[in-house]
C-alpha positions in Angstrom: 50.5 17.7 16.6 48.3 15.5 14.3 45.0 16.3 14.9 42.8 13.0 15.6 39.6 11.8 13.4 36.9 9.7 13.8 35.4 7.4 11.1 32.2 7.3 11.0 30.3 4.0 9.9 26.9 4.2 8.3 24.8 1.4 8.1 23.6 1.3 4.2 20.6 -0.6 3.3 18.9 -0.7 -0.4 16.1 1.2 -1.2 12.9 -0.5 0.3 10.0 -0.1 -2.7 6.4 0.0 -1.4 3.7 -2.0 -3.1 -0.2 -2.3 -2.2 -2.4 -4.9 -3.5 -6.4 -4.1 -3.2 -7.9 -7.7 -3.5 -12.1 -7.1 -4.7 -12.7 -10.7 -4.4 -14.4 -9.9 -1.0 -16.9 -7.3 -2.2 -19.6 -8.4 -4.6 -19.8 -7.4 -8.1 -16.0 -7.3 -8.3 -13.5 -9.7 -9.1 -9.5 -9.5 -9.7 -6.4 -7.8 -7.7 -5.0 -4.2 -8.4 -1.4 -3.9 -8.0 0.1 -0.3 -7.4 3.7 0.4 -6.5 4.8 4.1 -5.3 7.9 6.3 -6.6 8.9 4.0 -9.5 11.4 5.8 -11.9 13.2 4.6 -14.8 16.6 4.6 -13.4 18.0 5.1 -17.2 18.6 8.7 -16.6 18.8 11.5 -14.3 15.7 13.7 -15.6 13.7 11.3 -17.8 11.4 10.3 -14.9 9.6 8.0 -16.6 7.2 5.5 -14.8 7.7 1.9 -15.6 5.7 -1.0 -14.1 7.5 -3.3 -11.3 7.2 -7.2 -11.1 7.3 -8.8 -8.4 6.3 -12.4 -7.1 4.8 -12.6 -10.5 2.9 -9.8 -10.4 2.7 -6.3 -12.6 2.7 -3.2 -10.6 1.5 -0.2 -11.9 3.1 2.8 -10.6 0.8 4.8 -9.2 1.7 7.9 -5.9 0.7 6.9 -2.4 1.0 7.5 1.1 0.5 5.6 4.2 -0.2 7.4 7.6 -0.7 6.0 11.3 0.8 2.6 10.7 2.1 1.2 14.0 1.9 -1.4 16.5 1.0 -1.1 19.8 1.2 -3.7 22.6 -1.3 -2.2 24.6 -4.6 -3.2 22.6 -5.7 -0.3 20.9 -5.9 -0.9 17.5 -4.1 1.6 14.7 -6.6 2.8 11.9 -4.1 4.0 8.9 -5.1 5.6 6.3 -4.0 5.3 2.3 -4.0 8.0 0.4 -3.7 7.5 -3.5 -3.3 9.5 -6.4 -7.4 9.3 -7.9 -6.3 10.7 -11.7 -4.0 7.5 -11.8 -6.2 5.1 -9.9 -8.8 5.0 -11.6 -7.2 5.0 -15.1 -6.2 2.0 -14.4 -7.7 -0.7 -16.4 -8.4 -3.0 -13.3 -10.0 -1.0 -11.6 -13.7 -1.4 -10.7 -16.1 1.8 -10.7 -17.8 1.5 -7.7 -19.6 4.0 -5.5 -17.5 5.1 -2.5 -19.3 3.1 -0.5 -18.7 -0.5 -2.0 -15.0 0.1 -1.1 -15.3 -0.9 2.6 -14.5 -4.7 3.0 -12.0 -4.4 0.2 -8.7 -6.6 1.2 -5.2 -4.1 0.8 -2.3 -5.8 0.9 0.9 -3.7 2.0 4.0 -5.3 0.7 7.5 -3.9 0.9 11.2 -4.9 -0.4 14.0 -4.1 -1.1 15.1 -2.9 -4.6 16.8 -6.0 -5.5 13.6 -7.6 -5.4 14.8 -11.1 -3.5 14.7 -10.2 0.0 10.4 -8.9 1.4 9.3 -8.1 4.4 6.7 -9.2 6.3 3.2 -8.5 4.4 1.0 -6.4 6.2 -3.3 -6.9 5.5 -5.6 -4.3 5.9 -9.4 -3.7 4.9 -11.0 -0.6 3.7 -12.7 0.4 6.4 -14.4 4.1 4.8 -13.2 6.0 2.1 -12.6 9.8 4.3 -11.7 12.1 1.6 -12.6 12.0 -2.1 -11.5 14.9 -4.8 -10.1 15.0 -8.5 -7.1 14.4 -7.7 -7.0 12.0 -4.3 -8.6 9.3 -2.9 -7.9 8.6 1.2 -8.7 5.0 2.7 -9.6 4.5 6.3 -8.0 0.6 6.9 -8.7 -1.8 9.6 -6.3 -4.2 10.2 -6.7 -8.0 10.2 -6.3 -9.7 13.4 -6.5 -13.6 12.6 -7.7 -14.2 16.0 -10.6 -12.2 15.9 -11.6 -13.9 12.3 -11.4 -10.4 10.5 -11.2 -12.2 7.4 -14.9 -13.6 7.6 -17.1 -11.1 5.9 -19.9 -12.0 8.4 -17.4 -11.1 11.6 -16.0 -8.0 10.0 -17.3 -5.2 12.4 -17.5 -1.8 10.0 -19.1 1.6 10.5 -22.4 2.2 8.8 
């Protein structure tokens, strides 16, 4: 008697690479984008590990370890407060980079972009602002973000509604 088997299909997709613009056009004293991409590897080899930049959209991404936490949507009204936590050592090495105090972070525009590996197909942007900066040490930095509700005019400095 033949014993009976069951294929199993998987559903495959390509690897989904995470990118994060900070825009300081909105803070004073600070002008330009960062770009930062997470996990980049040189796929050349199995243990060179090196890091190499990724364009996209016509823009140079550094790579540069992250972490998001709390995203979500809820339909419910309360709003999600994520946080971003980013490799300092690398951060602020790079050349971009303003030296502010902590403080001067909060209204700075971060731009959550993701897509897949083959670089043609994105998803939908997500936009953020740095609401506080929650933990600070030699080797990471962690953002408190706000999203950016379009109804509520988030994107108007003067309607932008921030601890002090």
């Amino acid at each position: 008697m033949a014993i009976p088997s069951t294929e199993v299909q998987k559903l495959v997709t390509q690897a989904i690479i995470d990118l994060v613009e900070f825009d300081f056009s909105t803070i004073s004293g600070a002008s330009g984008n960062v770009y930062i991409a997470s996990s980049l590897q040189d796929g050349s080899g199995p243990s060179t590990g090196q890091q190499i930049k990724y364009v996209w959209d016509g823009n140079s991404y550094e790579h540069v370890d992250f972490r998001t936490n709390g995203l979500s949507s809820d339909s419910t009204g309360s709003i999600a407060e994520p946080t971003l936590e980013v490799a300092a050592n690398t951060l602020f090495s790079i050349s971009g980079w303003p030296t502010l105090d902590l403080i001067e972070y909060r209204g700075v525009i971060v731009k959550r972009r993701r897509v897949f590996e083959d670089g043609t197909t994105p998803l939908a942007p997500q936009r953020y602002y740095i609401k506080k900066v929650s933990q600070f040490n030699t080797s990471t930095i962690t953002f408190v973000l706000t999203p950016s509700l379009g109804f509520e005019q988030l994107n108007r400095a003067s309607t932008r509604k921030m601890e002090l």
